[in-house]
N, C-alpha and C positions, 0 to 999 in steps of 0.2 A: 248097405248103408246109403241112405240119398245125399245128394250135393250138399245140401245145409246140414246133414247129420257128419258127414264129414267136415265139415268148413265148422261146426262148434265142435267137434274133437280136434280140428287143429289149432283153434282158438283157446280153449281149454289148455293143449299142452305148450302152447307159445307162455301165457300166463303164468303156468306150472315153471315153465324154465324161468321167468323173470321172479316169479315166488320164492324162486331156492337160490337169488343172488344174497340174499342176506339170512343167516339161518337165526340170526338174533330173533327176530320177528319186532311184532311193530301191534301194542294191544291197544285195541280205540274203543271205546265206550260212544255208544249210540242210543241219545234221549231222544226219543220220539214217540207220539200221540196215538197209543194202540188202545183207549179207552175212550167211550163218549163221542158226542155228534163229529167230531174229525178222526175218527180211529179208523175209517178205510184210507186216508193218506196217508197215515205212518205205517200202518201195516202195509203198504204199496212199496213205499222206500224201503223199508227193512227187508220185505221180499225180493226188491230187486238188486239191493248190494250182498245180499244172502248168495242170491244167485251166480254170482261175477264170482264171487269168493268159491261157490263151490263146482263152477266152469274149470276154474280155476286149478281148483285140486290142491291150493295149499296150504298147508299148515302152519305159517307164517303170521297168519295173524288171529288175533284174539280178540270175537267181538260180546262187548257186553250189553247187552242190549234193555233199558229200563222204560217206562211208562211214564210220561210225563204229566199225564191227566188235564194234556191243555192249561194246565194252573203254571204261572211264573215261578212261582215261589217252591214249589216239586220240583220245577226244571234247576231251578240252581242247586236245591238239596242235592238233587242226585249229582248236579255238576261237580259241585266240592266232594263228594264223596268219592268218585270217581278219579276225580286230580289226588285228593288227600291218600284216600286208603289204597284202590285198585290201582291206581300211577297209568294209567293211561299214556299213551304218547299223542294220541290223538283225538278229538272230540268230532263228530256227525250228528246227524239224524232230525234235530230241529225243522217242526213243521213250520209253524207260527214266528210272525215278525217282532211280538211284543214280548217272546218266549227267547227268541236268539237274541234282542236286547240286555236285555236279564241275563244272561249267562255268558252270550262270545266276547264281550270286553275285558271281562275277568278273567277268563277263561284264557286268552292269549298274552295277557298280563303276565302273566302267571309260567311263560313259555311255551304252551301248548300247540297246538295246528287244530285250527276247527277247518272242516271242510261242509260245505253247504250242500247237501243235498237240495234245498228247496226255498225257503227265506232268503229274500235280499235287500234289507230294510234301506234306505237311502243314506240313514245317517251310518252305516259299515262300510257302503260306497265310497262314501266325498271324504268330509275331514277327521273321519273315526275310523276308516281304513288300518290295517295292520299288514304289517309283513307276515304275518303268520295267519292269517284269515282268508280262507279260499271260495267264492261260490261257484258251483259247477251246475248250478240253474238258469239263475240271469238275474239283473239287480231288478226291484219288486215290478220298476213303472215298465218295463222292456213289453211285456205279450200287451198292456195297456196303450201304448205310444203305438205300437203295431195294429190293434182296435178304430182310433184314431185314422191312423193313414188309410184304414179300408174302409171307413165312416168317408173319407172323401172321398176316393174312388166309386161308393154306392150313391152318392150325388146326395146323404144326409146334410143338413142345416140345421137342426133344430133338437138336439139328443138331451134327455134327459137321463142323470148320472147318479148311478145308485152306487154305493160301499158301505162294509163295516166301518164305525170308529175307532181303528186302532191303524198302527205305523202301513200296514199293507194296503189299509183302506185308503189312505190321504196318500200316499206315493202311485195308485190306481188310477184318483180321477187325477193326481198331478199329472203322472202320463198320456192318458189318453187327451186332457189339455193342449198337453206339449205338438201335440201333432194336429188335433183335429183344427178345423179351421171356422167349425159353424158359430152358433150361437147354443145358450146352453137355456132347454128348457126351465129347467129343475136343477138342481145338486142337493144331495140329501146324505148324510150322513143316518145307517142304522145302528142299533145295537150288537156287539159281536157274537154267535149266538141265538141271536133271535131267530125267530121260528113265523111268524105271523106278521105278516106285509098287507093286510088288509087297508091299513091308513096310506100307507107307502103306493100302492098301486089305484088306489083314489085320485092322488095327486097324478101320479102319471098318468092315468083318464082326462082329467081334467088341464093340463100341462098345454097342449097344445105341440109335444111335441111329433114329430115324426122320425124319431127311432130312439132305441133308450139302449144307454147302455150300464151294465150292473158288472162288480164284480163281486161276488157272494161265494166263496169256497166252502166245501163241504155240504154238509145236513145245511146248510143256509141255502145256497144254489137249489136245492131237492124243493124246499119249500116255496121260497119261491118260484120257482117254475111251475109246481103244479099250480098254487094259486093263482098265479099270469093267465094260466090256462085257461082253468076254471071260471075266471072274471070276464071271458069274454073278449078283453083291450085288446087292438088284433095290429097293434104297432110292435114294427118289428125292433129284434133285439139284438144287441149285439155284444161281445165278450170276448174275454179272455178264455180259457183252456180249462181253466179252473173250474166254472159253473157248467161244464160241458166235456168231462173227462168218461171215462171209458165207463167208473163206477157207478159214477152221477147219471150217467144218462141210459142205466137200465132202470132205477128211481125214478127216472122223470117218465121217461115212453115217449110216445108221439108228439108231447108238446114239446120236445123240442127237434123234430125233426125241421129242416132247411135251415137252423140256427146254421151263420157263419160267427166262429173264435177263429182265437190269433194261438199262435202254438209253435215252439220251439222245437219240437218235436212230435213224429204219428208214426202211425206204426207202417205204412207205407212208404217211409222215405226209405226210397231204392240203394240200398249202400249191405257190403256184403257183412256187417257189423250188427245193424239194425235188424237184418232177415235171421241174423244167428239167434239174436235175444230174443224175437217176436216167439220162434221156432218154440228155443228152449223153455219159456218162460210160461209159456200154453199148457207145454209137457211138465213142466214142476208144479206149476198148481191151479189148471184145469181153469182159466182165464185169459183172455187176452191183458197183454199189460195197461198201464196205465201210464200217464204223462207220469205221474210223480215214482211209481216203475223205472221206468228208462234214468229218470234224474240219482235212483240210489242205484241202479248200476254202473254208470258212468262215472258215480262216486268213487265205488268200489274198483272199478277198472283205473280213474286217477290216481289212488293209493297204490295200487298194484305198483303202478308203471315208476312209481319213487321209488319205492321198495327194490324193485328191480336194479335203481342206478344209484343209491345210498343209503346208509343208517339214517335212522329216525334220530338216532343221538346226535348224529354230526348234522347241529341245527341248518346251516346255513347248504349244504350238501345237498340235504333233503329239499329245504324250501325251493331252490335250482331247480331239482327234479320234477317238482310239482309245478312249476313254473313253466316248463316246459310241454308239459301235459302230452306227451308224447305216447296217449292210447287210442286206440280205435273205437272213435264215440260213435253212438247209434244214432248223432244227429249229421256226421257225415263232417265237414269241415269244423273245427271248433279250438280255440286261444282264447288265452287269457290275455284281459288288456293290461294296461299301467298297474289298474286299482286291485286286481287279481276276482276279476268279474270277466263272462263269457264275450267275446263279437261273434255273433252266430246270425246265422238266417233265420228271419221270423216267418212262419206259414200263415195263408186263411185257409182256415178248415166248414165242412159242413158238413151237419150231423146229416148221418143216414141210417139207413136199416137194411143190411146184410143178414139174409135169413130172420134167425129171431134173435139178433141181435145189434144192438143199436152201437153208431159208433163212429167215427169220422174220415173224412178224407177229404186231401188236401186238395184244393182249387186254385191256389195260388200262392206267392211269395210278398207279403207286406213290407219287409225291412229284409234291405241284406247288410250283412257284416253290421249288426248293429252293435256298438259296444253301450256306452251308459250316458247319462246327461252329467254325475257327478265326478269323473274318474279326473279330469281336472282341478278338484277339490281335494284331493289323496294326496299328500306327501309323506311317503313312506322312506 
């Protein structure tokens, strides 16, 4: 067995032994976007808390995993059903910011534990905070504010600011606001969705600016960046993790090779946690992971490590536990602040091409210990 094939067997059976402190178990129901233009992100999270649970080796928990279809209105059906009929103890898996609106309020109302793989809208942060609502991502503006600080380090002035219309889009260019210091060519608000940036990247031709920065998640990123391409405009770009993730950028190719994102997590951060999951996660299903990868196993691995020191029934016991976040994250140092949102280090990554495969590595550190701009707005 080699060093990392041992080091995820003893990772696995440390897990196994926290698994088997509670044989109650603890059953969570997992709405997440495995259909349509965002179905390689929820299939990512679902793969990657799949995997921690079956490192793991136990039986202890009960995941039921539904399809949200990206629509609000599906994510609550299943939500209530899930609360209602299947009794869930806990709720996961929510890509989308306008998706976890629609569901996590109700949903911890209700005495639930949502825990955040990925969504971190601003208003769950600040004064719509809960004591039972956890993200183990980052609140939405964090990898944006980090964009920002590295827009000033590259000596930019002048960026024009692309996003969707919905709660992740406007918490994007608020972040990256929050930090940069230039002038703003452009801001442009698109459709969520949309496919065809033809008008959009006209304006950016004609903008005057000198660097643009987008944040476009999913089949949105794909498209735009080839079309960026294709157009010729040879102003550089800049981003969050999102339009520049592991999946997206074998879609995209060459045009986004020298792209620098901001990124909470890569798969070279040197920690014996991160090498385990990179390891394993290749070997179960023939891929390197992906950011939103890593964010549902550390999901997975934060459940674990409650389960390990309380019942899910003894409310207050449990929420302790989780509070304490006491696993081995694969981003290496990582707490929860006041608001029960991440302080973590933010990386700049740039896309490269390792063999034939496209993919990132880190250059540097934008933000360290960053917690949130709203976590003074939470009175929990």
């Amino acid at each position: 067995m080699t060093l990392k094939g041992k080091l995820i067997a003893g990772l696995a059976t440390l897990a196994l032994t926290a698994g088997m402190a509670h044989a109650e178990g603890v059953k969570v129901g997992m709405i997440t976007t495995l259909s349509g233009g965002g179905a390689g992100l929820g299939i990512d999270v679902r793969d990657g808390f799949q995997l921690a649970l079956k490192m793991a080796g136990t039986s202890d928990v009960e995941l039921i995993v539904e399809d949200d279809q990206q629509k609000p209105d599906i994510a609550v059906q299943i939500a209530d059903k899930m609360i209602q009929s299947d009794q869930v103890d806990v709720l996961t898996g929510i890509i989308w910011s306008n998706l976890a609106m629609a569901v996590v309020p109700a949903a911890v109302a209700q005495g639930k534990f949502y825990l955040s793989p990925n969504a971190g809208p601003s208003a769950l942060a600040g004064a719509g905070c809960d004591k039972n609502y956890f993200n183990v991502a980052w609140q939405n503006d964090n990898l944006h504010e980090a964009a920002g600080a590295y827009a000033n380090s590259a000596g930019y002035a002048n960026s024009f600011m692309l996003a969707p219309n919905y709660p992740a889009g406007t918490d994007a260019i608020a972040g990256y606001k929050r930090f940069y210091e230039g002038a703003a060519a452009g801001e442009v608000y698109t459709q969520l969705g949309q496919t065809d940036y033809a008008a959009e990247i006209a304006q950016i031709r004609n903008s005057g600016a000198d660097s643009v920065f987008f944040f476009l998640p999913g089949g949105m990123g794909i498209a735009f960046m080839k079309q960026y391409a294709e157009s010729g405009v040879d102003i550089p770009l800049v981003g969050p993790a999102f339009s520049f993730d592991q999946n997206i950028l074998q879609a995209v190719g060459d045009a986004a090779l020298g792209v620098k994102n901001t990124s909470q997590w890569n798969k070279d951060i040197d920690n014996p946690a991160n090498a385990a999951f990179v390891e394993a996660y290749q070997a179960e299903y023939g891929r390197l992971p992906s950011l939103y990868s890593s964010q549902g196993y550390d999901t997975a691995n934060l459940l674990l490590s409650a389960i390990a020191k309380a019942d899910v029934k003894d409310a207050d016991a449990f929420r302790a536990a989780l509070e304490a976040a006491d696993f081995a994250s694969v981003r290496g140092d990582f707490a929860f602040g006041p608001n029960h949102h991440p302080i973590q280090d933010i990386y700049v990554r740039e896309v490269v091409k390792e063999g034939e495969v496209y993919t990132n590595k880190i250059i540097g550190t934008a933000l360290e210990d960053r917690g949130d701009a709203y976590a003074a707005d939470c009175k929990m």
